[in-house]
N, C-alpha and C positions, 0 to 999 in steps of 0.2 A: 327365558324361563329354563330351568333347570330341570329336569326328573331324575329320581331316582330310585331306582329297585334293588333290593339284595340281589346276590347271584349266587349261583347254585350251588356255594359252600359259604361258610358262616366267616370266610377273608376275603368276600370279592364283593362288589357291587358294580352295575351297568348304571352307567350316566347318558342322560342324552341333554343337548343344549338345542332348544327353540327357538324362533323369534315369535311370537305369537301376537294375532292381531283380532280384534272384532269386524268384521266387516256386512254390515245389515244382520242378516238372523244368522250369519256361520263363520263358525270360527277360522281361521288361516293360519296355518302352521308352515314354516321354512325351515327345514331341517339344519342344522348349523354345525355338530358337533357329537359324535359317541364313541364311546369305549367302553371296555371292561378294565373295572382298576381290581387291581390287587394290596388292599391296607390292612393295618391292623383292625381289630373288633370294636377298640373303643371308640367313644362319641369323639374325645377329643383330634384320635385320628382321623375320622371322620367327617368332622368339621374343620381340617387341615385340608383333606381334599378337595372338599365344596369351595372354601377359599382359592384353591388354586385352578380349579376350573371356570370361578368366576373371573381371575385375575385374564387367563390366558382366551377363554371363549366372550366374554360376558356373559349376564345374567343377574338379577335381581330376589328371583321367589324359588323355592327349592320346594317343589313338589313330592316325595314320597311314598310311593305305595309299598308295602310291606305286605307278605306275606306266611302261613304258615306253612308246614315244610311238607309234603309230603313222606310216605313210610321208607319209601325210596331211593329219598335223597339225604346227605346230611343236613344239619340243621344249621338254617339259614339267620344271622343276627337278625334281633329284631330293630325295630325302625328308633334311631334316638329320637328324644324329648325334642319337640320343632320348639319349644322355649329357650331349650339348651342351645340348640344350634342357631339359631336366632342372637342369642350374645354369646353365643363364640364365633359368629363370624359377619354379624351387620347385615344378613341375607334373612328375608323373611320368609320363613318357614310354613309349611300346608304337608301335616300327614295327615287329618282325617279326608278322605278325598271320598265323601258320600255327598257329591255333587245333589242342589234341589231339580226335583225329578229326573232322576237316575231310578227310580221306582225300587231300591235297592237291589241293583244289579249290579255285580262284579265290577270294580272302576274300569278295569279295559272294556268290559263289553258296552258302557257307555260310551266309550270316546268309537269304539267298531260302529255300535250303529247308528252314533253321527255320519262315517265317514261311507258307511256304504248302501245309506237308506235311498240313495238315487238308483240302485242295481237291485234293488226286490224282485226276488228271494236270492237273497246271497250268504255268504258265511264268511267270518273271520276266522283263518284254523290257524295254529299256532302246534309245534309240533316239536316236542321237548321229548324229555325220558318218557312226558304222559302227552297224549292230545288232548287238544281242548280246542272248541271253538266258539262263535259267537253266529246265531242264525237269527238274520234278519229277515223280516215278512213286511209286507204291509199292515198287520195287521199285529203286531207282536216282536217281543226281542225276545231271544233264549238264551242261555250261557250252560254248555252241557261238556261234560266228560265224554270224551268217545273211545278213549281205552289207551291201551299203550301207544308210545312213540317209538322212543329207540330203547324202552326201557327190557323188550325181552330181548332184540340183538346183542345189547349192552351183555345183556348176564349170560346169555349163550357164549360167546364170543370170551370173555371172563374163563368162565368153565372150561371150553376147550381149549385153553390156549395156555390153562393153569396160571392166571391172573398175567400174563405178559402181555395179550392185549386188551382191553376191554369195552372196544366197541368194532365193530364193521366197518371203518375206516373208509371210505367213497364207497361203501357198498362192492366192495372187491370179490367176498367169499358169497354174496347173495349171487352178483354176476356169474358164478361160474357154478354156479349149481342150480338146480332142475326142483321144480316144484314139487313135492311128495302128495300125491291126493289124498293118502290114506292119513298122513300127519295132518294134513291141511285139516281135515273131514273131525278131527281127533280135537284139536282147536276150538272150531268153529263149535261142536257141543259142550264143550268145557263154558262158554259164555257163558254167565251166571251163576253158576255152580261155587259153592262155599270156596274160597282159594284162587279162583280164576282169574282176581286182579291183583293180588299178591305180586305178580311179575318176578319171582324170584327162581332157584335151582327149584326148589322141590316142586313147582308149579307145574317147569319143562319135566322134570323126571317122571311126571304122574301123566300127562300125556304123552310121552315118547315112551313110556311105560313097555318092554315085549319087541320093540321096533330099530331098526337098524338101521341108521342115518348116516350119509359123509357128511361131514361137517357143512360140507357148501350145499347141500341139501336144504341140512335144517337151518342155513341161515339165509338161503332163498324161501324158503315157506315159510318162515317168521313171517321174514318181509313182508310176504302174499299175502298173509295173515294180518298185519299190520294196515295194508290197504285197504284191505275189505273193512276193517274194523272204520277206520276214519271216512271211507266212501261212504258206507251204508248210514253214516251223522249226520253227512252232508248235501245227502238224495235230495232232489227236487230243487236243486239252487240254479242258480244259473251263473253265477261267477262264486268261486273260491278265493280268495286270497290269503296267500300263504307266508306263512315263517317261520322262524325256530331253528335251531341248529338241526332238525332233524331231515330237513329236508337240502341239506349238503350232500345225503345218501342220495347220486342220481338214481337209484334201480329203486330206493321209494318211493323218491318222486315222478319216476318215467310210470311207475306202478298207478301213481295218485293222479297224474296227466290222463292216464288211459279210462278211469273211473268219473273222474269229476270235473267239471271244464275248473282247474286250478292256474292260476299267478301269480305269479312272484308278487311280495310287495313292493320289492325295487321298481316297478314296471310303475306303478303308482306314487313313488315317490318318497317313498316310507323305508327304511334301513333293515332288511328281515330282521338282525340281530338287536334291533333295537324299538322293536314296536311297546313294549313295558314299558321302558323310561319316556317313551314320545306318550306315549297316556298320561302316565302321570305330571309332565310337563303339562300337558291339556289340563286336565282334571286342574290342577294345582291351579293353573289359570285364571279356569271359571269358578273357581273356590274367591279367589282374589279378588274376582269382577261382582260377585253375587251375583251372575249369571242363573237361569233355571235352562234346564234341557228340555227339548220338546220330544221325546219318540215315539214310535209308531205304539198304538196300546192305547189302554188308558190311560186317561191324565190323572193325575195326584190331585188330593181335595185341596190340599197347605203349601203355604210355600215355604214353610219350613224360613223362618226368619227373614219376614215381612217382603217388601214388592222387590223382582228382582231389578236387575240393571239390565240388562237384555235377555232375548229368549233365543236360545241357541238352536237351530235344527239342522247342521251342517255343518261337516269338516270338511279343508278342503288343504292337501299338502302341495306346498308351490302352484297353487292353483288348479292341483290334479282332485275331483274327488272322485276318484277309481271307475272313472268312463273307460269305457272299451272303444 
């Protein structure tokens, strides 16, 4: 199986290649293949790539999930016509991926709380320009915003360096600079406040407002800042599993180790950089199977187009499903 998601400009997309299996009620995923491609925007370059990923990895269904873009970021293609790509390349196509009983929940946070309802209460955090994670219970799934990722180092970092760099690079200038409590403190009540997630210049200028920062200062209390933000989402779990380009910064994630019992998803079997395309590889799957998902909650009165083919309550990658 194939997945595939835009990527964080409107010329990239992340692929990942599966082998996917049924095995009694859970699914089984063997990680095979990912990358970030760089193609042109249209469909038919598009489906030039799917073509050659199936020729080189194998794969048969090209799974899709699409997303909209955040304010943040530029604007990400949207997802071609799965009819189109379907006869431009003999692969059959799956972008609605609103899996039966998914309860409508965000397509990754279904394939999350397959794979980690054996670790209740845990969370899938995912840690981009924006965090997000997926918080499972026995009793419930969530899928919540928990604030920024790398999105205020990104613009700090930008600004002071007058666009030559623009991000914190291994967390270099956090490392070498000292927490400010009075900035920190400055942060921490802007929470909510009209602007507070804007994450841009005039956000930092309005709370650094009067205040006199070295640079490695204010990009170790982002940081700190950025921790707390993502810990305080993910209170009360007992495993974290982590990904996202944003936790390449070690001094976020020594910050995030320190707060949340957090792991890598490597550790689990899953590709940090490539947990989007491995959903949607899944999703796309049990789309394919007429598969229904069973989560923790309640159950859906329909089945949403008649009896399914199995009933899914578990993922499991190369056999791992994220035991400690």
């Amino acid at each position: 199986m194939i997945g595939v998601v835009p990527g964080s400009s409107a010329d990239t997309v992340d692929v990942a290649v599966g082998d996917l299996a049924i095995e009694g009620d859970v699914v089984r995923l063997d990680p095979v293949h990912h990358a970030r491609h760089t193609t042109a925007t249209s469909d038919s370059a598009r489906a030039g790539l799917l073509e050659e990923v199936a020729a080189r990895h194998g794969g048969e269904l090209v799974g899709w999930l699409d997303r909209p873009a955040p304010r943040d970021r530029r604007p990400t293609a949207p997802a071609p016509d799965p009819a189109w790509i379907a006869e431009a390349t003999g692969l059959t196509a799956v972008a609605d991926l609103a899996v039966p009983g998914g309860r409508g929940l965000p397509p990754t946070a279904v394939v999350d709380a397959l794979w980690l309802r054996d670790r209740v209460p845990a969370a899938a955090l995912r840690v981009g320009r924006v965090a997000s994670a997926t918080l499972v219970t026995a009793d419930d799934v969530t899928a919540v915003d928990l604030g920024p990722g790398t999105a205020l180092t990104d613009v700090a970092m930008t600004v002071l360096t007058g666009g030559r760099r623009t991000r914190d690079t291994d967390g270099e200038f956090a490392a070498r600079g000292r927490v400010r409590a009075d900035l920190l403190a400055r942060l921490r009540a802007d929470v909510g406040r009209p602007g507070s997630t804007d994450h841009d210049r005039a956000h930092l200028d309005r709370v650094a407002e009067g205040l006199t920062v070295q640079a490695e200062d204010f990009l170790a209390t982002l940081t700190a800042f950025t921790a707390d933000l993502i810990a305080d989402g993910c209170a009360g779990t007992r495993l974290v599993v982590g990904s996202g380009g944003g936790l390449r910064n070690p001094v976020l994630t020594r910050l995030l180790a320190e707060r949340i019992p957090l792991r890598a998803s490597e550790e689990f079997g899953l590709p940090s950089a490539a947990t989007r395309p491995y959903a949607a590889a899944v999703l796309g799957f049990l789309i394919r199977r007429g598969a229904r998902v069973d989560l923790p909650g309640p159950r859906p009165t329909t089945t949403g187009g008649g009896p399914p083919t199995a009933t899914v309550t578990g993922l499991t990658v190369g056999g791992n499903r994220a035991r400690t």
